[in-house]
C-alpha positions in Angstrom: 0.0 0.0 0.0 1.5 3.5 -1.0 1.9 5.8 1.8 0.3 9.1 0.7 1.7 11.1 3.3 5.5 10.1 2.7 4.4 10.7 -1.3 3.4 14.4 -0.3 6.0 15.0 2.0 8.4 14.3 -0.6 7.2 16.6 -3.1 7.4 19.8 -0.4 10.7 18.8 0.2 11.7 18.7 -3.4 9.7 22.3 -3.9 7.1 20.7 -6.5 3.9 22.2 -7.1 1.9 18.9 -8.4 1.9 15.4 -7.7 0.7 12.9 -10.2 -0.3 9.4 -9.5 -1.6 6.8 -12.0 -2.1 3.2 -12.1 0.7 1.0 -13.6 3.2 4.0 -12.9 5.3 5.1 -10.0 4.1 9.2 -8.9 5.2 11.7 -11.0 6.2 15.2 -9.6 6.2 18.4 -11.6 8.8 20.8 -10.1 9.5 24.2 -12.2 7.3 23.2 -14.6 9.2 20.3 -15.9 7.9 16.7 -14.6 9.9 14.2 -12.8 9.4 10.1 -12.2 10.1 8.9 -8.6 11.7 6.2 -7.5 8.8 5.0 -5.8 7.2 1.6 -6.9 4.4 1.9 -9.7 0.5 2.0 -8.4 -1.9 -0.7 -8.3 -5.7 0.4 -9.1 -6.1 -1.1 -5.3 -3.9 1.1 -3.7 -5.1 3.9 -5.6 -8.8 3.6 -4.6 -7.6 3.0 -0.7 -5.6 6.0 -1.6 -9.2 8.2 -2.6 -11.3 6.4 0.0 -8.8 7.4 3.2 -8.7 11.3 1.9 -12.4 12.0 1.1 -14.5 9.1 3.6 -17.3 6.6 2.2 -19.9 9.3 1.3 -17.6 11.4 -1.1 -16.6 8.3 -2.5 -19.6 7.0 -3.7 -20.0 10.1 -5.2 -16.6 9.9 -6.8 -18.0 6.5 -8.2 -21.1 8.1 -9.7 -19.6 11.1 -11.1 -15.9 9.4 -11.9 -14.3 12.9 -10.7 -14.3 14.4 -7.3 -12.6 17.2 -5.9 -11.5 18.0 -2.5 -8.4 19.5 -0.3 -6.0 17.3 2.1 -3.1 18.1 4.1 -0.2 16.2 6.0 1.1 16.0 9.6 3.3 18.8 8.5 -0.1 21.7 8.2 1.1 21.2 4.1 -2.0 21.7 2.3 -3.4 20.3 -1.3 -6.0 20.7 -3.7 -7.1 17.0 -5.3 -8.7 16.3 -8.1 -9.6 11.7 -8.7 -10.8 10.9 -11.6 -11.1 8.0 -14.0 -8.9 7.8 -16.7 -8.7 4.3 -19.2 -11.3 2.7 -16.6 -8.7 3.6 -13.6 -8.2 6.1 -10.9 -6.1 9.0 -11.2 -5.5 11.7 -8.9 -3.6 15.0 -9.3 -2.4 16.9 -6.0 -1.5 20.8 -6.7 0.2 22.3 -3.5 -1.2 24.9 -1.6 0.2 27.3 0.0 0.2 28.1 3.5 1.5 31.8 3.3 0.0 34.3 1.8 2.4 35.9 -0.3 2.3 40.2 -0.5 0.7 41.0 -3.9 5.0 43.1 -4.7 5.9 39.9 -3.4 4.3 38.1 -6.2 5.8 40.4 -9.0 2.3 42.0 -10.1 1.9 45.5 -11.1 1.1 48.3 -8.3 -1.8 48.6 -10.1 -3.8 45.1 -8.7 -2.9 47.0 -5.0 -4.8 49.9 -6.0 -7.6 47.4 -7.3 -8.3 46.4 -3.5 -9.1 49.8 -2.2 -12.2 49.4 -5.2 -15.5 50.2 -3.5 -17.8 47.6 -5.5 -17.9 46.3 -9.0 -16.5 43.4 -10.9 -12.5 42.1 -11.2 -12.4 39.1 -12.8 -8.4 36.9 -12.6 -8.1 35.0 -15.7 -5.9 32.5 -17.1 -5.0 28.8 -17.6 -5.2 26.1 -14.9 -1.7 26.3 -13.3 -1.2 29.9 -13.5 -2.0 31.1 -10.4 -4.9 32.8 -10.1 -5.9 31.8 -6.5 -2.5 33.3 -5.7 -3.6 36.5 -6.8 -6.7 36.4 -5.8 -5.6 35.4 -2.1 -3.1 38.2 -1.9 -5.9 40.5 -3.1 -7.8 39.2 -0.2 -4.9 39.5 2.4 -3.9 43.0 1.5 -7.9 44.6 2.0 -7.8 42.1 5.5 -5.0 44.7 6.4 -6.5 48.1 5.3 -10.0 47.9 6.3 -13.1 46.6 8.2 -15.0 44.4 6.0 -17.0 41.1 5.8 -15.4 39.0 3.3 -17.4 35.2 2.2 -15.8 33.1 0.1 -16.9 30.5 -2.4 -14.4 28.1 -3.0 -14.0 24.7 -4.7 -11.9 23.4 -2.9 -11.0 26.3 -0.3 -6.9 26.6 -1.0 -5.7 29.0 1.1 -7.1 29.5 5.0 -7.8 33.3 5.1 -7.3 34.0 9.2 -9.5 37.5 10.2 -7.5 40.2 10.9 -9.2 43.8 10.5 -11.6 41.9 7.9 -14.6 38.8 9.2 -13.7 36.4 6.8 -16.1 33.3 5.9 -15.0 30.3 4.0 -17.4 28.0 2.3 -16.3 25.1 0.3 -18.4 23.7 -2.7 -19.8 20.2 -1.7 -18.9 21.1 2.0 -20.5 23.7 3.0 -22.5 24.4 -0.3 -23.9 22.3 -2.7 -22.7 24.5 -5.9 -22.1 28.0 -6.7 -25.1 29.0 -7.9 -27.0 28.2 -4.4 -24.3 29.9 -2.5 -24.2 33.1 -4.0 -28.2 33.2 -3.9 -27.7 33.1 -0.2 -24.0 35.1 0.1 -26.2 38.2 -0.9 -28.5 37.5 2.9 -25.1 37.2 4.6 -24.5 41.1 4.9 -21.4 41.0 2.7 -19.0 43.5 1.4 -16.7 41.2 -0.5 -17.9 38.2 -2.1 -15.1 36.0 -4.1 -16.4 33.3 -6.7 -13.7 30.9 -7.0 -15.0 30.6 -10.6 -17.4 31.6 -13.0 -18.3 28.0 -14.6 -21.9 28.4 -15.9 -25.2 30.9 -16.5 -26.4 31.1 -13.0 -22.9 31.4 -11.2 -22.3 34.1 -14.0 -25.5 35.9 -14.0 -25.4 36.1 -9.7 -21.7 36.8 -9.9 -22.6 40.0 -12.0 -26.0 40.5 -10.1 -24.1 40.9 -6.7 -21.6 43.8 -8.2 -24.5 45.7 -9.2 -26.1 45.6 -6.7 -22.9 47.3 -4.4 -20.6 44.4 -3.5 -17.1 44.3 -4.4 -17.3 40.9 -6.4 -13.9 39.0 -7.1 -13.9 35.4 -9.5 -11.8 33.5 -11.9 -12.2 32.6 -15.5 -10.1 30.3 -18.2 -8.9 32.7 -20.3 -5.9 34.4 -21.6 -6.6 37.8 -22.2 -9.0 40.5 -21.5 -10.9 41.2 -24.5 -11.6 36.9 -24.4 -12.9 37.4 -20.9 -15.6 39.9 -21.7 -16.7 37.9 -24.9 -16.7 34.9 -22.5 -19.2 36.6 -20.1 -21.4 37.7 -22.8 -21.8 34.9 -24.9 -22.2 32.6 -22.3 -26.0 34.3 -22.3 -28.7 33.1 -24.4 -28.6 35.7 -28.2 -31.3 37.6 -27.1 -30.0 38.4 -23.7 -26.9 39.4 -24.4 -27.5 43.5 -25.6 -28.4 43.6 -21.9 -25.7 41.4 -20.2 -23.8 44.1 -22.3 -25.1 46.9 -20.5 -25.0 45.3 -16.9 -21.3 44.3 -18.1 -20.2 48.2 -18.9 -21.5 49.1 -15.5 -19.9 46.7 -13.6 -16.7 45.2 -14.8 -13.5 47.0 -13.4 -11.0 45.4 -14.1 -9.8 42.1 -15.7 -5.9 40.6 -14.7 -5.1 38.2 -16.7 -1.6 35.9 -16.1 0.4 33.4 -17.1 3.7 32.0 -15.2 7.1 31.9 -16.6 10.0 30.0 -14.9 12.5 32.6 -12.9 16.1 32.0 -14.2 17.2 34.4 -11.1 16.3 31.9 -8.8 14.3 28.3 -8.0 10.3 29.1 -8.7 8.0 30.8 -11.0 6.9 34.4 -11.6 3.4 35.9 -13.8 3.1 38.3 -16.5 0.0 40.0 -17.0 -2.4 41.9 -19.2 -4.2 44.5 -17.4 -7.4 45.8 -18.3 -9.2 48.5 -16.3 -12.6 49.6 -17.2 -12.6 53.7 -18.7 -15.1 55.0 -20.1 -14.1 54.1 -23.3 -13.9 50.4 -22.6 -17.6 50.5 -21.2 -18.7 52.0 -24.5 -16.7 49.5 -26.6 -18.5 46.7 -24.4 -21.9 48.4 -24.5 -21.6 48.7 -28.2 -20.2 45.8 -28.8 -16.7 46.6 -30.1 -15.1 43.9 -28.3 -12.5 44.3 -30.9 -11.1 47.7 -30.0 -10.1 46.7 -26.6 -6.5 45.7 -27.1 -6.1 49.2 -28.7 -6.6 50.6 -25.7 -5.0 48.6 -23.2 -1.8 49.3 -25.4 -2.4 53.3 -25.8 -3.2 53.1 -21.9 0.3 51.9 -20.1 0.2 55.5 -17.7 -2.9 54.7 -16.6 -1.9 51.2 -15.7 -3.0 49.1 -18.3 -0.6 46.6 -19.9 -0.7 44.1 -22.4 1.0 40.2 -22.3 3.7 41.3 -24.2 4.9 44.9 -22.2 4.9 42.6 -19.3 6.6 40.0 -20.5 9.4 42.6 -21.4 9.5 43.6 -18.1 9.7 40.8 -16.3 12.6 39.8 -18.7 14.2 43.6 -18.2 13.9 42.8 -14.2 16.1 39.7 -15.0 13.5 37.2 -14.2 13.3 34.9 -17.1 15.1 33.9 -19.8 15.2 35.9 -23.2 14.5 33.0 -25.3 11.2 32.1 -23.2 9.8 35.3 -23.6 10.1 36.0 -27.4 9.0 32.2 -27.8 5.6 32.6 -26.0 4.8 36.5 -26.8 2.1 37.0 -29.3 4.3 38.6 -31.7 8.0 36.7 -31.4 9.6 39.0 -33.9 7.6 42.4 -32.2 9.1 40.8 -28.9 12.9 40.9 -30.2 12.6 44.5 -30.9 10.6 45.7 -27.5 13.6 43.3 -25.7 16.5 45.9 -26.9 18.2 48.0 -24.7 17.0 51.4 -25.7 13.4 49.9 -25.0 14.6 48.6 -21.5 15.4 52.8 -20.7 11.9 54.0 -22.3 10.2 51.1 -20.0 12.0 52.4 -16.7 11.0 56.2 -17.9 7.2 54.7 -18.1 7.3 53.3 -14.9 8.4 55.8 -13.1 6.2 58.0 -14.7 3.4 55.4 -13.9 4.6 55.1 -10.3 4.6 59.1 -9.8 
């Protein structure tokens, strides 16, 4: 029988950020992005049911059974924490551990524009964190959370699936629900969030009509709404929202979109070449008046436009980031022009005349 504990003890001590078992295989640890085989003996489809049974107990696993995917959070002796996802791959169980943190990192400590600080002192209204699985978006989000839990007296609930990081009250009341815990999706915990006197709701995503429509419903309405969606830029996020409305709702999702988005961060993570771990880049849209109109009128289109004609305001696009990140000595130079949206755009804004102009913006950005 494998030992899960001495499995995910292993992989803090090695620094990974996901552990991957499958049957027929030994566990496989990603570390720095790159994945690594253990010398621990391959898994048996017994052992890895035992293995699902002992971390969620008999009635999550007869759900697991019935639905073939479950998620949940563990931890070891050690207070190290992990999100799980089991699921059913080939007609056996696999199960993916990501680490969690148990500090909650400053928001400068996580390499993200002043800008996102300034986003916490927002009164209400929408920000949405976007990007892939993996690229840490909870981070963000959590940071976002910690740094208002310093600055002012507010009630903060949570929807979270699984909860990831334990938010501790300081000036804030924070509440914690978990999906499937505490909730049974959602949809049904944000129709009751808005009964719970709240001045901060976070939705740990936006996955379908209902959670979006509430989500939205709540920032109108004068809550200071924060959630999560899968995509990679800005101008994706608000088509996202929109057409995930029926056609002839979407002229007014429009509207109630223009009036409460402000602000969308979206990030991936690049692997620091400085040092052992990873670092984001981000696009950065904030909500003008100009972008309102170009939602309400549906000129999704001219968005990137103004992100990039915006920089002293604090907008940014993928690519000015990436630049910066690689001018700050980050991450490597290869890397960046490789995954930019323009590779040959990116060799020129790389240059060192560009690297003076970007510390002239910044500073002018900072003053």
């Amino acid at each position: 029988m494998i030992n899960v504990k001495t499995i995910l003890a292993s992989a803090i001590e090695r620094g990974a950020s996901d552990v991957h078992i499958n049957v027929g295989m030994p566990p496989i640890m990603r570390i720095n992005t790159e994945l690594h085989a253990t010398d621990m003996p391959p898994v048996n489809n017994a052992d890895a049911r035992q293995l699902v049974l002992s971390m969620t107990g008999e009635e999550k696993f007869r759900k697991f059974e019935a639905e073939r995917d479950v998620d949940f959070s563990t931890r070891i002796d050690d207070g190290s924490r992990f999100r799980v996802n089991a699921h059913y791959q080939r007609d056996s169980i696999a199960i993916s551990f990501r680490v969690i943190s148990n500090e909650i990192p400053e928001i400068e400590e996580l390499n993200l524009p002043p800008i996102v600080k300034e986003l916490t002192d927002l009164p209400r209204g929408l920000v949405v964190v976007t990007g892939h699985t993996g690229s840490g978006k909870s981070t963000t989000l959590a940071s976002m959370i910690g740094t208002i839990n310093q600055k002012y007296k507010k009630r903060i609930i949570t929807l979270e699936d699984p909860v990831e990081y334990a938010l501790e009250n300081n000036m804030c009341m924070i509440e914690q629900r978990e999906i499937g815990a505490d909730c049974p999706n959602f949809a049904s915990g944000l129709k009751h969030v808005l009964r719970q006197d709240p001045d901060i709701i976070l939705v740990g995503e936006m996955r379908d009509l209902e959670t979006t429509s509430s989500t939205i419903t709540a920032a109108e309405t004068g809550h200071l709404v924060l959630s999560t969606l899968h995509t990679v830029n800005a101008s994706q996020t608000v088509e996202r929202i929109i057409d995930i409305y029926p056609a002839n709702q979407q002229n007014q999702i429009r509207a109630m979109l223009a009036n409460t988005l402000q602000a969308v961060i979206s990030q991936t993570l690049f692997r620091r070449i400085d040092m052992p771990g990873m670092t984001p880049c981000t696009e950065i849209l904030l909500c003008t008046s100009a972008v309102r109109n170009c939602i309400r009128e549906n000129r999704i289109y001219e968005i990137p436009n103004i992100i990039e004609t915006s920089r002293r305001m604090g907008m940014q696009n993928m690519d000015h980031s990436i630049s910066e990140t690689y001018f700050k000595g980050f991450i490597d130079r290869e890397e960046a022009i490789m995954r930019s949206s323009n590779p040959g755009k990116m060799e020129k804004l790389l240059t060192p005349e560009n690297q003076v102009k970007n510390a002239k913006l910044q500073q002018s950005t900072a003053g």
